[in-house]
C-alpha positions as CSV (number, residue, x, y, z in Angstrom):
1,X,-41.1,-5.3,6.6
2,X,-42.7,-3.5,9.4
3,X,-42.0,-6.0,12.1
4,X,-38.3,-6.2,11.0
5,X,-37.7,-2.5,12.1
6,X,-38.0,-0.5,15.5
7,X,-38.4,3.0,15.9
8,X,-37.1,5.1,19.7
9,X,-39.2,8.4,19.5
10,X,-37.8,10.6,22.0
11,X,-38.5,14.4,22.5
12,X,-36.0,16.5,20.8
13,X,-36.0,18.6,24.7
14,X,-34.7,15.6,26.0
15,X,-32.2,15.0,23.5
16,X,-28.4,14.8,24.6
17,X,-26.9,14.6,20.6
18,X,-26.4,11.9,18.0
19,X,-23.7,10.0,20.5
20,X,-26.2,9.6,22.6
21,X,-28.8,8.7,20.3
22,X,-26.5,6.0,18.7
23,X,-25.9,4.6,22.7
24,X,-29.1,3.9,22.7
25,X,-29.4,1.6,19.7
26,X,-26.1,0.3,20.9
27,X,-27.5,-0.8,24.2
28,X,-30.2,-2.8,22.7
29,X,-28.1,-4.8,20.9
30,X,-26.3,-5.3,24.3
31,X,-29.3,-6.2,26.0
32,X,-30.4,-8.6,23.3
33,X,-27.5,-10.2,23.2
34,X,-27.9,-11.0,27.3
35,X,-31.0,-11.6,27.3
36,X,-31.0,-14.4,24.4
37,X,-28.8,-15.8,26.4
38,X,-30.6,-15.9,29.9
39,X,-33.9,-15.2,29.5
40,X,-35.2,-15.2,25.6
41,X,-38.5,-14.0,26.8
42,X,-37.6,-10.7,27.8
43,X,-35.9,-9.8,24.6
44,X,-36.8,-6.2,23.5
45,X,-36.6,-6.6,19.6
46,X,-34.2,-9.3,18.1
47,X,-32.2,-12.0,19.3
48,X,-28.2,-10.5,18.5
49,X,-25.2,-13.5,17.9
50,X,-21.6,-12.9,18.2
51,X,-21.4,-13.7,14.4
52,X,-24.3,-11.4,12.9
53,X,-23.5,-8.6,11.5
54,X,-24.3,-4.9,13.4
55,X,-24.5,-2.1,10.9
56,X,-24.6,1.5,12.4
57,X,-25.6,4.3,9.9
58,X,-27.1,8.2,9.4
59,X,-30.4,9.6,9.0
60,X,-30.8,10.1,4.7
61,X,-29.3,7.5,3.9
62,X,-30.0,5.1,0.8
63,X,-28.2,1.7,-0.6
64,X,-27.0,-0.2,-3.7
65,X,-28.9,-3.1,-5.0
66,X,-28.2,-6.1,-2.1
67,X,-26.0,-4.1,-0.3
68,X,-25.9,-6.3,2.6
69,X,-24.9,-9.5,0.9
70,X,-22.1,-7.4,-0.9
71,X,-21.0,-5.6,2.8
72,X,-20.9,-9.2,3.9
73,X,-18.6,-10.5,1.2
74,X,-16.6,-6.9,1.4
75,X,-16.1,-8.0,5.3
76,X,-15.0,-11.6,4.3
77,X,-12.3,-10.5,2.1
78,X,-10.6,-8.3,4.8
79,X,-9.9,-11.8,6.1
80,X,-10.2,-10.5,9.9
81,X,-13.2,-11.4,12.1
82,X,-12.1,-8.1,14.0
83,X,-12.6,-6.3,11.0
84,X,-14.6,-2.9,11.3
85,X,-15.8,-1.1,7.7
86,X,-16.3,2.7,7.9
87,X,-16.1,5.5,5.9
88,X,-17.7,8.9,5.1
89,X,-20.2,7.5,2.7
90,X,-20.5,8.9,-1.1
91,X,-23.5,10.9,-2.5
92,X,-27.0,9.0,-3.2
93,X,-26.9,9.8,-7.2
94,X,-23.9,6.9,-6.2
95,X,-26.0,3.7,-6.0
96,X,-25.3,0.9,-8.4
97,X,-22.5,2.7,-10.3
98,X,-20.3,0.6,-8.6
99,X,-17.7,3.0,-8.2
100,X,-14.5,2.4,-6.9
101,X,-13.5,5.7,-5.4
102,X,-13.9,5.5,-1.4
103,X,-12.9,8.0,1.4
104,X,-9.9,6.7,3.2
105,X,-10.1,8.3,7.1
106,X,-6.8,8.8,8.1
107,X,-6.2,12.2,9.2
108,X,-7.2,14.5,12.3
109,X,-7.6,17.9,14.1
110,X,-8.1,19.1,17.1
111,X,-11.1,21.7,18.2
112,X,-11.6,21.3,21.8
113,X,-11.3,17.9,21.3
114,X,-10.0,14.8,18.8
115,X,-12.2,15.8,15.1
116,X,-11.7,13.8,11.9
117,X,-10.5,15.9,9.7
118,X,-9.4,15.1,6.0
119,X,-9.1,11.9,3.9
120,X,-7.4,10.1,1.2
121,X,-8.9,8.3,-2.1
122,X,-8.7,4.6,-2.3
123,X,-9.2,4.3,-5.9
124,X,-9.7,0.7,-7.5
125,X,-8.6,-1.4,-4.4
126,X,-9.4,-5.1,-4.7
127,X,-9.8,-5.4,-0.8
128,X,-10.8,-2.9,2.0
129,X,-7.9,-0.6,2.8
130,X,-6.8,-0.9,6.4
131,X,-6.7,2.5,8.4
132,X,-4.8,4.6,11.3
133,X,-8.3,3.4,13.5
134,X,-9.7,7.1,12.1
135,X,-13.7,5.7,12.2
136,X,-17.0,8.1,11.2
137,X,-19.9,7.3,12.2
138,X,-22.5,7.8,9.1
139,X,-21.3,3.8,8.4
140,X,-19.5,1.1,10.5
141,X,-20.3,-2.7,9.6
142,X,-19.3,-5.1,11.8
143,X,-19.6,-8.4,13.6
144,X,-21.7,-8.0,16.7
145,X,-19.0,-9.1,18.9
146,X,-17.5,-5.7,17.9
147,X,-20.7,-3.7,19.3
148,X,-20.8,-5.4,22.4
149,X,-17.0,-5.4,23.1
150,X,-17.2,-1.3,22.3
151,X,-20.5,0.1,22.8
152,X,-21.2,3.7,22.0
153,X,-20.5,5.5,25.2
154,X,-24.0,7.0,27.0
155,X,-22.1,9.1,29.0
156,X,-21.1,11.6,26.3
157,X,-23.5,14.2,26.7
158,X,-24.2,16.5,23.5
159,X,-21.0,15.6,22.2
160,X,-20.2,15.9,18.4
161,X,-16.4,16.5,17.6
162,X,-14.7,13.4,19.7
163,X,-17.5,10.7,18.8
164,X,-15.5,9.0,16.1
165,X,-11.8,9.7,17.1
166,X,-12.6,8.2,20.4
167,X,-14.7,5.5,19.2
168,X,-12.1,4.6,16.6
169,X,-9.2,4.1,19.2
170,X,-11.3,2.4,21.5
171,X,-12.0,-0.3,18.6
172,X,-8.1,-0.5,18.2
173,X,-7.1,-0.8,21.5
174,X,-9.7,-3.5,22.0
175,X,-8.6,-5.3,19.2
176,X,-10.8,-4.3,16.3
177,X,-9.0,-2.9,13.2
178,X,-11.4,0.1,11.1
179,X,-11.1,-0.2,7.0
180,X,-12.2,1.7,4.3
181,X,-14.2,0.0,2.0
182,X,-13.3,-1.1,-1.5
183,X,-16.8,-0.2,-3.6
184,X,-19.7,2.5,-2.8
185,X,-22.3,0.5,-1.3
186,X,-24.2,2.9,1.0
187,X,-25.2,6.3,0.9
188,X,-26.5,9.7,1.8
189,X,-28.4,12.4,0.7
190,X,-26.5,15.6,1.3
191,X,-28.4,17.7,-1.2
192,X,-32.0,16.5,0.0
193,X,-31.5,17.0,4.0
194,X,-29.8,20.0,3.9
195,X,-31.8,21.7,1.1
196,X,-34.7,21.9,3.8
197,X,-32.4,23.9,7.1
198,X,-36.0,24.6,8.0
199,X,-35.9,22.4,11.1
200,X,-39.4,22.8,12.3
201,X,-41.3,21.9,9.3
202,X,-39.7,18.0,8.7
203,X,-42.3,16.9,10.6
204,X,-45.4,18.7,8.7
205,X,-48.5,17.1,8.5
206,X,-47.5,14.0,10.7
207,X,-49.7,12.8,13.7
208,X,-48.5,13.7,16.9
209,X,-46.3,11.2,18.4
210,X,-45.7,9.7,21.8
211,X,-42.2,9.9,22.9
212,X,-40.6,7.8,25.3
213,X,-37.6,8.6,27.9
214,X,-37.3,5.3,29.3
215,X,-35.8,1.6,28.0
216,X,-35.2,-1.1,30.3
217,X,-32.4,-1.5,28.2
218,X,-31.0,1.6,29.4
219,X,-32.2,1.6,32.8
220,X,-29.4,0.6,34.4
221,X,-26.8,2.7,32.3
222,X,-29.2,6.0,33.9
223,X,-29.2,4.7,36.9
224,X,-25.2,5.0,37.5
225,X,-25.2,8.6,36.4
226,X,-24.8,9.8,39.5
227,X,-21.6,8.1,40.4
228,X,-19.8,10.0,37.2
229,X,-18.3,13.6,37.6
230,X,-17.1,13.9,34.0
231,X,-18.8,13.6,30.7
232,X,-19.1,14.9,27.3
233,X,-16.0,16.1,25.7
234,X,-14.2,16.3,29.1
235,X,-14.6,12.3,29.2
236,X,-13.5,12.0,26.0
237,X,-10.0,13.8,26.8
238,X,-9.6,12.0,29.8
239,X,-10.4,8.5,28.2
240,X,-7.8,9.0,25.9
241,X,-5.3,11.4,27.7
242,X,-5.9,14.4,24.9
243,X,-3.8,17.6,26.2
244,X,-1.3,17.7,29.2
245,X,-2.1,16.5,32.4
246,X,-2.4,19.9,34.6
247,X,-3.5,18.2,38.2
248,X,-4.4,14.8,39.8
249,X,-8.1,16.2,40.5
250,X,-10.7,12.9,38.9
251,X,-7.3,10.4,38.6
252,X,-9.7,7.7,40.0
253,X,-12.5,8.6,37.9
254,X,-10.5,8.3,34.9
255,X,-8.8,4.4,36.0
256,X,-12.4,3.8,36.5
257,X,-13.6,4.6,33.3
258,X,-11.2,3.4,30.7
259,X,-11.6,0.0,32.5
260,X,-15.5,-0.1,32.7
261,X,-17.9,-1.0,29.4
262,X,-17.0,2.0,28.1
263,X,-13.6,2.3,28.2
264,X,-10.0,1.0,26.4
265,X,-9.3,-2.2,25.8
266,X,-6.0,-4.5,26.7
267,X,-5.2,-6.0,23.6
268,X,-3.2,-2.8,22.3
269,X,-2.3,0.4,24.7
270,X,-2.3,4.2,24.3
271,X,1.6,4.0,23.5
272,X,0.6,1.6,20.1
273,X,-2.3,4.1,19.3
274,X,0.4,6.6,19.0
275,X,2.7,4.7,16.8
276,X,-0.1,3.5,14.6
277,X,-2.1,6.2,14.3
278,X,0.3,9.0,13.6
279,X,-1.7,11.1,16.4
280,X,0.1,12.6,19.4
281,X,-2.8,13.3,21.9
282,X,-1.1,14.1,24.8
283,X,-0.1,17.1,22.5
284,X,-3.1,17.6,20.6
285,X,-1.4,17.2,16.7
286,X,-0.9,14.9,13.9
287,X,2.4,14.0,14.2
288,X,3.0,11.5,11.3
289,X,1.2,11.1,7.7
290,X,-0.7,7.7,8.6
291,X,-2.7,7.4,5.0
292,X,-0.8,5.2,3.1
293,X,0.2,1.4,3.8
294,X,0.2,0.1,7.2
295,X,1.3,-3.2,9.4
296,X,-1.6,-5.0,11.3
297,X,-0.6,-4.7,14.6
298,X,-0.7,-8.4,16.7
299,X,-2.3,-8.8,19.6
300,X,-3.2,-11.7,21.7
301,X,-7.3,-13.4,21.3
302,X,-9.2,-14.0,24.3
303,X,-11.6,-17.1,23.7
304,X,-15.1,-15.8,22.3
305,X,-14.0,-12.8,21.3
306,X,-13.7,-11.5,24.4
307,X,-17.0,-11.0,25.3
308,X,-17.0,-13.1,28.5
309,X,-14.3,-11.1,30.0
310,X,-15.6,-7.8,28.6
311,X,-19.0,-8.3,30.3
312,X,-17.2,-8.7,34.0
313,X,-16.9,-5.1,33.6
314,X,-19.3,-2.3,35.1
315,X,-21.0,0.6,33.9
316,X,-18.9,3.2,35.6
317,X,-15.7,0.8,36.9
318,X,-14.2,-1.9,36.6
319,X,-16.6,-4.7,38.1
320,X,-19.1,-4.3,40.7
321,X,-17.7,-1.0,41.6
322,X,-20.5,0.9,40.4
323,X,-23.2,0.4,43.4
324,X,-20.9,0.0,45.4
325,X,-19.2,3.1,45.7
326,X,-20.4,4.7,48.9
327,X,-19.5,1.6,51.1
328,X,-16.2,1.3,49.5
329,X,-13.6,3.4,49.2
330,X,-11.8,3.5,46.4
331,X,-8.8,1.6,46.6
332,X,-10.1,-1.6,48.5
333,X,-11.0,-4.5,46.0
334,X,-13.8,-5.2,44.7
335,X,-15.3,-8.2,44.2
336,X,-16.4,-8.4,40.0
337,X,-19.9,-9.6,38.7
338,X,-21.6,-9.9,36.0
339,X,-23.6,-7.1,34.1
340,X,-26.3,-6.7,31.7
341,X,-25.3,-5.7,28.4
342,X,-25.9,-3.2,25.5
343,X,-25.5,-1.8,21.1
344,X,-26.5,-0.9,16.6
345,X,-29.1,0.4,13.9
346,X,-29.3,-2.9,12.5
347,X,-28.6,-6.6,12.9
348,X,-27.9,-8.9,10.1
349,X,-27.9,-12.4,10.2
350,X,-24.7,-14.1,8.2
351,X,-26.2,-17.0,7.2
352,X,-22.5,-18.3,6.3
353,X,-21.0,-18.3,9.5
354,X,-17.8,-18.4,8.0
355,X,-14.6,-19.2,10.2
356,X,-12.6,-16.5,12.3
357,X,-10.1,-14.6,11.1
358,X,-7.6,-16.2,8.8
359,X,-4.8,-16.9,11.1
360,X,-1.4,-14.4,9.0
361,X,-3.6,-11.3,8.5
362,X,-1.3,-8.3,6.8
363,X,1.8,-7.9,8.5
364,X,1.2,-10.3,11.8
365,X,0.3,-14.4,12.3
366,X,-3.0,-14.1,14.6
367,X,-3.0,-16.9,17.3
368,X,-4.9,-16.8,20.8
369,X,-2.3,-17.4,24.2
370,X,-5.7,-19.0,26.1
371,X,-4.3,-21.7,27.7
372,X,-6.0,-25.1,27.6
373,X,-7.5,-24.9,31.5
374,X,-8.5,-20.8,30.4
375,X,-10.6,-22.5,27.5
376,X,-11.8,-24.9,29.8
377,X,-13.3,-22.1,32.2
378,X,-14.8,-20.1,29.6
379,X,-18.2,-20.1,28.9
380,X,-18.4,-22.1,32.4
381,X,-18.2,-18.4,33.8
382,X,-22.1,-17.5,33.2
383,X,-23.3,-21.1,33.8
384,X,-23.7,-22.2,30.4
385,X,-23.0,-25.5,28.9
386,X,-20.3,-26.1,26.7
387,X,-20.6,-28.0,23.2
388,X,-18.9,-31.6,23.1
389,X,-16.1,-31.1,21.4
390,X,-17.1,-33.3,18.4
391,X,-20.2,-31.3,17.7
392,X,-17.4,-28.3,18.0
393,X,-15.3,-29.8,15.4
394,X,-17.8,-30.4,13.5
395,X,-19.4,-27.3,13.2
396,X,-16.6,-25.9,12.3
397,X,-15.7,-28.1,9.7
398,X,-19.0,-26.9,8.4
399,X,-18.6,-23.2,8.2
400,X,-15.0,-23.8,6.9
401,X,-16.6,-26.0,4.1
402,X,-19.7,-23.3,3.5
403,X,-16.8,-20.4,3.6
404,X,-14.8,-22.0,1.1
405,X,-18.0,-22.8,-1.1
406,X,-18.8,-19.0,-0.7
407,X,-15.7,-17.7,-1.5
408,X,-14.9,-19.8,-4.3
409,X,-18.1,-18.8,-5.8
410,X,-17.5,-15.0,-5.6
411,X,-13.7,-16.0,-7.0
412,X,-15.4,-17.5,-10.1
413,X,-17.7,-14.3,-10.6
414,X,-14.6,-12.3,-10.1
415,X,-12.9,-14.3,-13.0
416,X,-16.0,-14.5,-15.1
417,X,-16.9,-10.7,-15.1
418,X,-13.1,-10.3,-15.5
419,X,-13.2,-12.3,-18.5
420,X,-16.3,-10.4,-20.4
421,X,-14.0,-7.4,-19.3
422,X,-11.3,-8.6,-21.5
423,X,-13.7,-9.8,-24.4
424,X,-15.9,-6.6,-24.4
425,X,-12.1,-4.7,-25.2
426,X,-11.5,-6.8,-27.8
427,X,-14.7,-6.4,-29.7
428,X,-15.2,-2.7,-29.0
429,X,-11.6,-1.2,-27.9
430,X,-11.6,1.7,-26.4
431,X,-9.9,5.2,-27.6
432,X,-7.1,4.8,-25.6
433,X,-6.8,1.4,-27.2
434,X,-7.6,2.6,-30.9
435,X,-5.1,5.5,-30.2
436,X,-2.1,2.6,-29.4
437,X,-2.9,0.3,-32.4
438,X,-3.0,3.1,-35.0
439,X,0.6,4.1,-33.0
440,X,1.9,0.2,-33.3
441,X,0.8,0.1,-36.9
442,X,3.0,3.1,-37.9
443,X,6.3,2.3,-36.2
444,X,6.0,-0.8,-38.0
445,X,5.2,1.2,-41.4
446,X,8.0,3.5,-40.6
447,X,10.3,-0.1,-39.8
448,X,9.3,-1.5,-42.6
449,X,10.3,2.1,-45.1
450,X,13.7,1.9,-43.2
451,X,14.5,-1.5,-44.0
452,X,13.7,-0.7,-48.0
453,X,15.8,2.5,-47.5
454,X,18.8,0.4,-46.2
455,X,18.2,-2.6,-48.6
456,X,18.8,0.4,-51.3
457,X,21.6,1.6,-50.5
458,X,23.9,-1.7,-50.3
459,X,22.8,-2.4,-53.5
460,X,24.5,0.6,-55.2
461,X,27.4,0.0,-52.8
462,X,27.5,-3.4,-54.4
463,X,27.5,-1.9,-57.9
């Protein structure tokens, strides 16, 4: 399976930390995506669709038996196209046990930024657990709308604490709700990889490789450097307005880049973030316990995701800002166009295609306020043709039929496995079960001595 997987060697000198690392798998799912779209030829590894699957992951990391069919069908039953599963994934002597003990992320500290912190146990959930948005980046499986409406942000230089808090919110404000999942399914091998702290012998006895520093892919992402004063933590903070707000010094920087690639969404706002997550950030605490139950909270759908408005934006702004910036000052419009795109480790293809999200999803009815002339214009915006609407309907029809099919299926597997569950008890109770019929057995014994006892005693009344 050589051909299925790409390697980035880059010289650990030039390395800027594992966000940065990640941006760069992130941006090639971006660019795929584009480029399948305008120009198939100029591809760099896979052709990405709004409906695959992006899976982000560690280094050491190891999987159960078909892990990706079973991530696919743990994603299907949180009923929510927007879905995102993460977690901090179990130990490797963990594959196939099918254990149903998971991490829940749901709590946080603050270092000289956001950190996660501590978690919860989900322990024999049916369906993913939904979350306060707390995210970690050793697994996130999502659609690949997901990765290329929230890319992993290149601009954080060398940043570890703040990678998943700020990642996490960025997926809830753009719509994208994080779960834990409900089985261990992937991986990682904490004993292994940090048995050896030697760093400079993991490479022993390998040839000498050839590093690169350059992607087109990334190019143009580099090539708008310049025009940023702020990165690393420091963006992080000001994305998401973490401590007080001393002075007005990089106010325009920090419009600019919550409303570029990079940035918040507009389907749910700081002020929401807050209520839902239990996080004050302004104030750098935890103010409520988030871990337990929680309401979905509604938003409104743009058509396709999203994607075709999300792609008006810039690298550093909000539009054509970015190369643009010496000529124009900063409050005088600007004039938006399109830009290339970027995003994850690995892209699977869901060869069910089921349907959207269903339309009540936990605690909110899920509907889209695109109005008829909106859905008219999109997909119109990059010049593309739209499908007759019959040959819509139609296709629809046909993922709705192959979702039902699929899910039915896994209901009757359910049922079945559910069912030798129940049998195996029977023939070969447990002790806990032994231990109850032995206690039924004597009550009833003990009944049945009273009853004599009583019967006794009338009769000698009697006489």
């Amino acid at each position: 399976y050589k051909e299925n997987v790409k390697i980035l060697s880059v010289d650990a000198n030039l390395s800027k930390g594992p966000t940065d690392a990640r941006s760069k798998l992130s941006a090639m799912v971006h660019w795929d995506y584009v480029q399948g779209e305008q120009d198939p030829t100029k591809l760099d590894f896979h052709r990405v669709g709004l409906d695959d699957f992006c899976m982000q992951i560690d280094s050491h990391m190891d999987f159960s038996d078909n892990y990706d069919t079973e991530l696919i069908f743990m994603h299907h039953r949180t009923q929510n196209d927007y879905a995102v599963l993460s977690t901090y994934v179990a130990a490797i002597d963990q594959n196939n046990q099918n254990i149903r003990v998971v991490p829940n992320l749901c709590m946080v500290t603050f270092t000289s930024t956001i950190r996660n912190w501590g978690t919860k146990e989900c322990r024999n959930i049916v369906r993913p657990k939904l979350t306060n948005a707390m995210w970690g980046a050793g697994l996130s499986f999502h659609r690949c709308h997901a990765e290329i409406n929230v890319p992993v942000d290149p601009y954080l230089d060398n940043v570890f604490d703040g990678e998943e808090g700020s990642r996490g919110i960025r997926f809830f404000t753009h719509g994208y709700d994080v779960y834990a999942p409900d089985v261990v399914l992937v991986t990682h091998d904490y004993k292994g990889h940090q048995g050896n702290p030697v760093v400079h012998t993991w490479g022993a006895g390998r040839r000498a490789t050839e590093y690169e520093s350059s992607w087109d892919f990334t190019k143009e992402v580099e090539q708008e450097r310049h025009l940023l004063k702020i990165f690393g933590k420091d963006r992080v903070n000001k994305m998401l307005g973490i401590g007080p707000k001393l002075d007005t010094v990089g106010d325009t920087e920090i419009e600019r880049m919550r409303s570029s690639r990079f940035g918040l969404g507009t389907k749910r706002s700081l002020e929401q973030v807050k209520e839902f997550t239990g996080i004050d950030l302004e104030n750098r605490r935890m103010e409520k316990n988030k871990c337990g139950n929680l309401f979905w909270v509604p938003f409104s759908e743009s058509e396709n995701y999203g994607v075709d408005e999300f792609l008006q934006r810039g690298n550093t702004g909000p539009a054509a800002l970015t190369h643009e910036k010496e000529q124009k000052p900063d409050n005088e419009k600007v004039v938006k166009k399109e830009t290339t795109k970027t995003a994850t480790a690995a892209v699977l293809d869901d060869v069910e295609k089921p349907m959207k999200a269903n339309p009540i999803v936990a605690g909110g009815v899920r509907g889209s306020a695109t109005s008829e002339s909106e859905k008219e214009f999109v997909g119109l915006k990059k010049g593309r043709d739209l499908r007759p609407a019959d040959e819509s309907i139609g296709l629809k029809l046909k993922h709705a039929e192959e979702r039902f099919v699929e899910e039915l299926s896994y209901a009757e597997g359910k049922a079945v496995q559910q069912l030798s569950n129940v049998e195996e008890s029977i023939l070969h109770p447990n002790t806990t079960l032994k231990k109850a019929i032995i206690f039924v057995a004597f009550v009833l014994f003990i009944l049945k001595l009273a009853k004599k006892s009583s019967k006794k005693k009338s009769h000698k009344h009697k006489k």
